[in-house]
LOMARKE-490849 format. One line per 2 residues: number of its first residue (from 1); for each residue x, y, z negated of C-alpha. Coordinates in nm, 3 decimals, always signed. Layout:
N
NUM) X:Y:Z ~ ...
***
This chain:
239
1) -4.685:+3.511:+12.498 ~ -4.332:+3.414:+12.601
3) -4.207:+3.056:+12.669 ~ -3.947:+2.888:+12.412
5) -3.593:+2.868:+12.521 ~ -3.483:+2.500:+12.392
7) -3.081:+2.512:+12.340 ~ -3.069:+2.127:+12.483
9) -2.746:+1.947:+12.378 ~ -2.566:+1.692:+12.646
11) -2.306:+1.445:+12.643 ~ -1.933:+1.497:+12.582
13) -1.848:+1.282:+12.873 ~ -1.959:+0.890:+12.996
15) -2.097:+0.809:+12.724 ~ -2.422:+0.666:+12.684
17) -2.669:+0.949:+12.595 ~ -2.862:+0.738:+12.344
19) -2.537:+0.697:+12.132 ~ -2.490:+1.073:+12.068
21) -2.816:+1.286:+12.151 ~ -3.160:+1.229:+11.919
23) -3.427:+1.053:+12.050 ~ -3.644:+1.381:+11.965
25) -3.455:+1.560:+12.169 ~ -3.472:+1.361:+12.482
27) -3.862:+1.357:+12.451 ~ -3.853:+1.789:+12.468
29) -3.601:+1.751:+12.709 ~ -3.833:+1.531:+12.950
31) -4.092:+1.786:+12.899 ~ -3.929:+2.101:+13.014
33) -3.960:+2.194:+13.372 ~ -3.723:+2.501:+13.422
35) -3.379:+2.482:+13.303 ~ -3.088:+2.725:+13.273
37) -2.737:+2.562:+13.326 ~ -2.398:+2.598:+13.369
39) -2.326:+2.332:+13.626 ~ -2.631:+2.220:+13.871
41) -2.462:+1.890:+13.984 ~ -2.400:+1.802:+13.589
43) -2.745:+1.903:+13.490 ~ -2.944:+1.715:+13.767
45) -2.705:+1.393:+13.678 ~ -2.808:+1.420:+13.263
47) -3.149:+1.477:+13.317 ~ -3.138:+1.118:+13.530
49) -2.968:+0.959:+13.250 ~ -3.238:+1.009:+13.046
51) -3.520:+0.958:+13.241 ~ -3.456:+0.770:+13.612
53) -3.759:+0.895:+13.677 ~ -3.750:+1.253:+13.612
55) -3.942:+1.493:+13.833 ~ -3.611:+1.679:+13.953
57) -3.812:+1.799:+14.245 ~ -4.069:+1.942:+14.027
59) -3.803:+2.147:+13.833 ~ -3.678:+2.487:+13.840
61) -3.326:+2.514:+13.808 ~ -3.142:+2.894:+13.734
63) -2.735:+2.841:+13.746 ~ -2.536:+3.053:+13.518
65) -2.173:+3.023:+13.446 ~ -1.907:+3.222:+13.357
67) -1.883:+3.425:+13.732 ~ -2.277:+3.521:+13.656
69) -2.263:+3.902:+13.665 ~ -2.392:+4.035:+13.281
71) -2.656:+4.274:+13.475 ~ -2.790:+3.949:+13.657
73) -2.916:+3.809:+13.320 ~ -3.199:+3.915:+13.224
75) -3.350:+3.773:+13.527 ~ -3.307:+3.377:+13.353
77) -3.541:+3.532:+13.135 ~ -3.848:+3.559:+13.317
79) -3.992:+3.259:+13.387 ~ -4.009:+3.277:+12.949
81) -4.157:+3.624:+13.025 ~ -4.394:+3.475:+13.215
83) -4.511:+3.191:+12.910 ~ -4.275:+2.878:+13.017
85) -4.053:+2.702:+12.788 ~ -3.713:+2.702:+12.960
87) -3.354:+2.484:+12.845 ~ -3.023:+2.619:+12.866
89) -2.778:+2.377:+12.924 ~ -2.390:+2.398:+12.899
91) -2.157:+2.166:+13.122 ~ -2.095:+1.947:+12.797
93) -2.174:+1.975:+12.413 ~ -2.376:+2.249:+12.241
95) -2.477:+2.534:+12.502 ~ -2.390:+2.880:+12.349
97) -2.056:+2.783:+12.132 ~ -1.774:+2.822:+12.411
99) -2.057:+2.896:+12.685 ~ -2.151:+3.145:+12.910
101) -2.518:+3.084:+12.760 ~ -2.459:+3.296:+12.473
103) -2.524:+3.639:+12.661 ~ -2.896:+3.464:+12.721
105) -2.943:+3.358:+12.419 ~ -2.843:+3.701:+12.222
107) -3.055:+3.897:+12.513 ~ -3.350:+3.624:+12.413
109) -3.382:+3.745:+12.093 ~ -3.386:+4.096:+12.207
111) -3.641:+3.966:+12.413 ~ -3.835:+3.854:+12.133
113) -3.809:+3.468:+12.279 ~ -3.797:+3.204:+12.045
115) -3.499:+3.033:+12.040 ~ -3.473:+2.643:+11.947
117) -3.166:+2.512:+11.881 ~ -3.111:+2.094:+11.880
119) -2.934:+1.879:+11.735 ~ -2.636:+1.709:+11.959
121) -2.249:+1.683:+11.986 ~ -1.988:+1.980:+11.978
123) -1.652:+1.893:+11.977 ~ -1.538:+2.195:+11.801
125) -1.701:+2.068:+11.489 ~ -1.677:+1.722:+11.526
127) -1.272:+1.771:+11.534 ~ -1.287:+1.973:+11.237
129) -1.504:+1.753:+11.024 ~ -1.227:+1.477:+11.101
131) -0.925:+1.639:+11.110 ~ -0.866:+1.656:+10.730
133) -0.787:+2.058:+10.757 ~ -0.972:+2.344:+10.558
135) -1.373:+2.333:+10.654 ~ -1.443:+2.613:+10.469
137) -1.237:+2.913:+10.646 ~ -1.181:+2.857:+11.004
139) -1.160:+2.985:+11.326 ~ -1.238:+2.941:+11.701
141) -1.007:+3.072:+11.933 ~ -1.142:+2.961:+12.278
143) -0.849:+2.894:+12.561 ~ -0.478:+2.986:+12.498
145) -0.366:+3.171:+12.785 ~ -0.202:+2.980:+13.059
147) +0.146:+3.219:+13.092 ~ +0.431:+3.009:+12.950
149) +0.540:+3.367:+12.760 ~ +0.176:+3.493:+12.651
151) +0.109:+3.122:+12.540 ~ +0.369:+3.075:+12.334
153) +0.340:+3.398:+12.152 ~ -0.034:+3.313:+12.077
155) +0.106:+2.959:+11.947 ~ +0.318:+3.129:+11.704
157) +0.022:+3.435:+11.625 ~ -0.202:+3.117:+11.562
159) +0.027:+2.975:+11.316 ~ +0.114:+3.231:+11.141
161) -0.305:+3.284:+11.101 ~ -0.308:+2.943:+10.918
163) -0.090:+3.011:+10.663 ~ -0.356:+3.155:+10.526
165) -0.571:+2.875:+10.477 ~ -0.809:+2.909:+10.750
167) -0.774:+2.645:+11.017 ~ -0.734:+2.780:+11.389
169) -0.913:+2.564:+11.647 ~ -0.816:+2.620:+12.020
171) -0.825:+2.381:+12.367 ~ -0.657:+2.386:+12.698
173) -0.839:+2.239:+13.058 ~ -0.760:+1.874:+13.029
175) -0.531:+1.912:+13.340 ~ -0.312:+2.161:+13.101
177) -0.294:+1.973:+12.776 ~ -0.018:+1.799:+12.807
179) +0.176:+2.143:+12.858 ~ +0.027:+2.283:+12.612
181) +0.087:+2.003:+12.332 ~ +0.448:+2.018:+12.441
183) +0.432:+2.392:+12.361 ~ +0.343:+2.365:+12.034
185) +0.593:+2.106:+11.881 ~ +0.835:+2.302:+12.029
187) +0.737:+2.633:+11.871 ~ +0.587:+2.543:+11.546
189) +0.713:+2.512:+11.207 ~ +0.824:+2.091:+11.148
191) +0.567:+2.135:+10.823 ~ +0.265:+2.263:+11.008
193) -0.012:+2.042:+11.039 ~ -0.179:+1.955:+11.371
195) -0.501:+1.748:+11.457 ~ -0.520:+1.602:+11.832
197) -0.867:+1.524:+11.845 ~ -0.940:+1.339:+12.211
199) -1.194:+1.218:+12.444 ~ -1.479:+1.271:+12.125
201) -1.753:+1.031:+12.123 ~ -1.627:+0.844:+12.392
203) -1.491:+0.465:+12.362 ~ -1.142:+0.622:+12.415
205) -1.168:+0.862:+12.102 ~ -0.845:+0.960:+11.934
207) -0.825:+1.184:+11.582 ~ -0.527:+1.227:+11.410
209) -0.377:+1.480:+11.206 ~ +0.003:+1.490:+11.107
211) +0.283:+1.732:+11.072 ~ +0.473:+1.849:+11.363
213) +0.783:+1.683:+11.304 ~ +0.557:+1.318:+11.340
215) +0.402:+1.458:+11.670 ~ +0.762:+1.557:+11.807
217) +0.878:+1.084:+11.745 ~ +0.532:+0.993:+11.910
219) +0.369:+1.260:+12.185 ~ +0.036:+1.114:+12.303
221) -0.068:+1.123:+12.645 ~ -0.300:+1.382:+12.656
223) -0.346:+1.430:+13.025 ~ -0.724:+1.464:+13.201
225) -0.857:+1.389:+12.865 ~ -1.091:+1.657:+12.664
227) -0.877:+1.785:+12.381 ~ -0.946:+2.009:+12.074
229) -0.645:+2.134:+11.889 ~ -0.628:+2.261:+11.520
231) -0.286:+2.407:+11.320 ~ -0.323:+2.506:+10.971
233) +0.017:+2.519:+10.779 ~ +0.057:+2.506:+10.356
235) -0.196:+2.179:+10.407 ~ +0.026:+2.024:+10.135
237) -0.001:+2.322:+9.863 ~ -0.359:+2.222:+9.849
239) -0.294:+1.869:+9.723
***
């Protein structure tokens, strides 16, 4: 009988774990012995936050990212094959929502592995459940390109998306945010709403949501911190 494949959750950045990831899911976590992540270094660092004492000698660890080949796989799989529970863990938040480790998890199922999903931080919802903007009808659009020209036309495509009523989520490298903010008051409408949501769950945390003409009197500093953007224009209609 295969193994589980636990969909372990991990901190948004220095915080302390205990603030923002279940107690229940710590205790599976200490449990597992073969893990599937995106970043090694990362992964062997949160699995000594929770546990000083964990066995990271004793564990398996698989690393697959975004350069893993798609025919390469299947072979994370087979120590579940086999009858052990396994983790997949991204570099930050929720694995599988803006991760490589969706193409596991939708080859698990094929697979006829169990898959366990836990409960933990993603930024993508924890901006939108703050920001104020439509809940309901949304959309996740990953990274913007980085090309000033192809950028900029994606800006405007997103835009014009919202005026529909479905809010368009979208981040940038934290390196590239500033850029990218500056990109956006320039090319959107003064009436569009925008919600800077930054560094969340950290003591630094920063979630606002105004209209592009407030962002262009007051530009935060947006620089090296983890950003999620969301436009939606005709906020006001709604009112």
């Amino acid at each position: 009988m295969p193994g589980k494949i636990y969909m372990i959750p991990v901190t948004l950045g220095g915080s302390k774990y205990s603030e923002v990831i279940p107690d229940f899911v710590a205790s599976i976590t200490r449990k597992l012995r073969v893990f599937i992540v995106e970043d090694l270094r990362s992964a062997r660092r949160f699995l000594k936050t929770l546990d000083k004492e964990f066995p990271i000698n004793e564990c398996s660890f698989l690393e697959m990212n975004e350069h893993t080949p798609d025919r390469q796989i299947s072979e994370f799989l087979e120590p579940l094959l086999e009858g052990n529970d396994a983790g997949i863990m991204s570099e930050a938040g929720m694995p599988g929502i803006a991760d490589p480790g969706a193409k596991l998890i939708a080859l698990a199922h094929l697979k006829n592995i169990k898959v366990v999903p836990l409960v933990g931080p993603s930024s993508i919802i924890l901006a939108l459940a703050a920001s104020g903007l439509n809940g309901q009808n949304f959309s996740f659009n990953g990274y913007l390109p980085v090309k000033q020209t192809e950028r900029a036309i994606k800006i405007k495509e997103l835009e014009r998306r919202s005026a529909s009523g479905f809010s368009q989520i979208f981040m940038e490298t934290p390196y590239r945010n500033q850029k990218l903010l500056e990109a956006i008051v320039q090319i959107c409408n003064n009436h569009t709403m925008l919600c800077i949501a930054a560094d969340l769950t950290l003591p630094s945390e920063e979630i606002r949501t105004l209209p592009i003409s407030e962002w262009k009197k007051n530009m935060p500093d947006l620089t090296k911190r983890p950003v999620i953007f969301i436009l939606q224009q005709n906020v006001r209609d709604s009112f």
